[in-house]
C-alpha positions as CSV (number, residue, x, y, z in Angstrom):
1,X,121.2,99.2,160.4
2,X,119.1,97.0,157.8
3,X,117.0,97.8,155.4
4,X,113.5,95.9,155.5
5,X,111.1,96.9,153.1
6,X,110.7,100.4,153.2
7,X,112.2,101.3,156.8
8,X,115.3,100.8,157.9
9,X,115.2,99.8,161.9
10,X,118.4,101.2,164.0
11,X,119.1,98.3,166.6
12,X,121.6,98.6,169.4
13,X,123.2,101.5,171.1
14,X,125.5,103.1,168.6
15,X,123.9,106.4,167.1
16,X,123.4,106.9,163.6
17,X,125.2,109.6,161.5
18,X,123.6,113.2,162.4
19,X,121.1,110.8,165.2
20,X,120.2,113.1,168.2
21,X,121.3,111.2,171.2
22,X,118.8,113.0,173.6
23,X,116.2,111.7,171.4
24,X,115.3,108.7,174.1
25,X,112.1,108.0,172.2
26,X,113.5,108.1,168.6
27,X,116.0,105.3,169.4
28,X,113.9,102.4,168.6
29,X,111.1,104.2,166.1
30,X,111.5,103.1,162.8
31,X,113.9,105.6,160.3
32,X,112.0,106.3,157.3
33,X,114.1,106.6,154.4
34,X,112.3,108.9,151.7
35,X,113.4,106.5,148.3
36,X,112.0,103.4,149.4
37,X,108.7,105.3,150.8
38,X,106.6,105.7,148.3
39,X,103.9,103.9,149.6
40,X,99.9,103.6,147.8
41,X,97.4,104.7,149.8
42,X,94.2,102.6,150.3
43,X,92.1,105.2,152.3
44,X,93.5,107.5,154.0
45,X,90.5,109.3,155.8
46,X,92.4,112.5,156.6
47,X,90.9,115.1,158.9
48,X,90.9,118.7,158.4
49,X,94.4,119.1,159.6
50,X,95.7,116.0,158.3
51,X,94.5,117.2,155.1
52,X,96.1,120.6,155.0
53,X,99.6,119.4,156.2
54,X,99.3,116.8,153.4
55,X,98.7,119.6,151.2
56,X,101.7,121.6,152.4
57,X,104.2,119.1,152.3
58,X,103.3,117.8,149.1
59,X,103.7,121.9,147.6
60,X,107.2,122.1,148.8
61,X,107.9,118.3,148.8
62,X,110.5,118.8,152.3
63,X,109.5,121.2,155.6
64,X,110.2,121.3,159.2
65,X,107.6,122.1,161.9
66,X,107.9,125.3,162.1
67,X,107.8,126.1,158.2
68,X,104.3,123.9,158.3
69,X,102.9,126.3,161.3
70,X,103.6,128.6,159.3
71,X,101.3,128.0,156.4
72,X,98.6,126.2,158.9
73,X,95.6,128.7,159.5
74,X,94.7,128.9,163.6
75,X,98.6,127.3,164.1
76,X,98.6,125.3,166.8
77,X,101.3,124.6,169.2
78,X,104.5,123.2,167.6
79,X,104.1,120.3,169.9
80,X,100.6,120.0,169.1
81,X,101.8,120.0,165.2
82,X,104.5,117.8,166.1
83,X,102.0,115.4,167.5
84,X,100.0,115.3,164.8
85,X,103.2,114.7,162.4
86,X,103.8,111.4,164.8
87,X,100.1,110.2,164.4
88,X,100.3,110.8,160.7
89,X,103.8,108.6,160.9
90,X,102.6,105.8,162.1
91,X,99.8,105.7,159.6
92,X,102.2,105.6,157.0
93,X,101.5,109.2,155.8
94,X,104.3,110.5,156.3
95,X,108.5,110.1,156.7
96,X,110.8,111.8,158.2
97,X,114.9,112.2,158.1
98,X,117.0,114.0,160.8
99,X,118.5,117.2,159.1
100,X,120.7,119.4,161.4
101,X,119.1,120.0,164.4
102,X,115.7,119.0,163.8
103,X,113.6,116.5,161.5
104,X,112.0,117.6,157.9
105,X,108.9,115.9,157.3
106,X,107.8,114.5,153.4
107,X,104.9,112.8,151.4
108,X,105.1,109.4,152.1
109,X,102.5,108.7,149.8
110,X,102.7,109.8,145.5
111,X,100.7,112.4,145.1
112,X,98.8,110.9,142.3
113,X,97.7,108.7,144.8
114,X,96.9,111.2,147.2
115,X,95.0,112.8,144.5
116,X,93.1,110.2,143.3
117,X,92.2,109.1,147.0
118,X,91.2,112.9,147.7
119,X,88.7,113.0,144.8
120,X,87.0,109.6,145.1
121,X,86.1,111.0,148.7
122,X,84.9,114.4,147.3
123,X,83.0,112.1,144.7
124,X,81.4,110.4,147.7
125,X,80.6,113.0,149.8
126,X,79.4,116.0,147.2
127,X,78.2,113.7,144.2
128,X,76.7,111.1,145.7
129,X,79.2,108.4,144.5
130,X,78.5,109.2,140.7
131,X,81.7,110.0,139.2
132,X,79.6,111.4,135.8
133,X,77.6,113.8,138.3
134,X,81.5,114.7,139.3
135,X,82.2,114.8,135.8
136,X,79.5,117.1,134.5
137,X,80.5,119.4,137.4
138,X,83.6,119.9,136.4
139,X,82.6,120.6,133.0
140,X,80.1,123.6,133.6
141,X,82.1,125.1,136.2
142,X,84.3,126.6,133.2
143,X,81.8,127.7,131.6
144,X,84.2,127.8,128.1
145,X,84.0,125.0,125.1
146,X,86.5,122.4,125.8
147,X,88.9,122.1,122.6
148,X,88.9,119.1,119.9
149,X,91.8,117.6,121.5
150,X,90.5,117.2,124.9
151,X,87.0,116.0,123.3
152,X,88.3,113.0,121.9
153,X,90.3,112.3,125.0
154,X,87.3,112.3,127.2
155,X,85.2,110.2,124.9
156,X,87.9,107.6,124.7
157,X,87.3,107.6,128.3
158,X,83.9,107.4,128.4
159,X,83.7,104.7,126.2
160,X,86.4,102.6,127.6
161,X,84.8,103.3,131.5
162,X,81.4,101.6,129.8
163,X,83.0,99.3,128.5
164,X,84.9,98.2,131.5
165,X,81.3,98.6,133.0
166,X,79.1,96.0,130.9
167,X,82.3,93.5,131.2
168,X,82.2,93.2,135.1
């Protein structure tokens, strides 16, 4: 085995510790090893089902198949999920390790990134791109005062998001 990047690529025919040998088609895929993967995500485009196993797996950090069908409304088949968890590998969502008997899936991605990727599309799609229309939304949905504290920190913001503004 040698580490390249953020995979580490088993070559040749010896198995590594814990490997499933029957596993045919996992001898040549790339092992993801959950340290180095902490990857930033560009745009991730997730679909409904994308989204809500990313949304699972970055609650409990770790799962197997079966404990994500298990929070998935309308579970599909496990292969179907297990499909899905092999797409959303090879975008680079995703890792895996070999635990036991069966893989547990993880985040591949921070999930401030994730985050921040999540509500730039919610900004696009519901506030037509305005980030202050996003902004004000998220202000009158509580309904309460905000405190001092919180005042000044989203004027210092504000100020330094128009400043950045008129310097570009």
């Amino acid at each position: 085995m040698k580490e390249r990047g953020l995979e580490c690529y088993h070559r040749g025919l010896t198995a590594r510790p814990g490997a499933n040998i029957f596993a045919v088609r996992e001898k040549n895929r790339p092992i993801r090893v959950h340290r180095f993967l902490m990857t930033r995500l560009t745009n991730a485009n997730l679909t409904r089902r994308e989204a809500q196993i990313m949304e699972i797996l970055h609650r409990h950090r770790r799962a197997t198949v079966e404990e994500i069908r298990a929070e998935l409304p309308d579970a599909p088949s496990p292969s179907s999920v297990r499909k899905l968890l092999d797409i959303m590998i090879d975008r680079r969502l995703l890792g895996r390790e070999y635990d036991g008997p069966r893989f547990v899936y993880f985040p591949a991605v921070a999930p401030e990134d994730a985050s921040r990727s999540a509500l730039k599309q919610l900004v696009r799609t519901f506030f037509n791109n305005s980030p202050g229309s996003a902004a004000a939304a998220l202000l009158d949905m509580t309904g309460e005062p905000i405190s001092d504290d919180e005042y000044k920190r989203l004027s210092a913001l504000l100020k330094r998001a128009r400043e950045q503004g008129v310097r570009r």
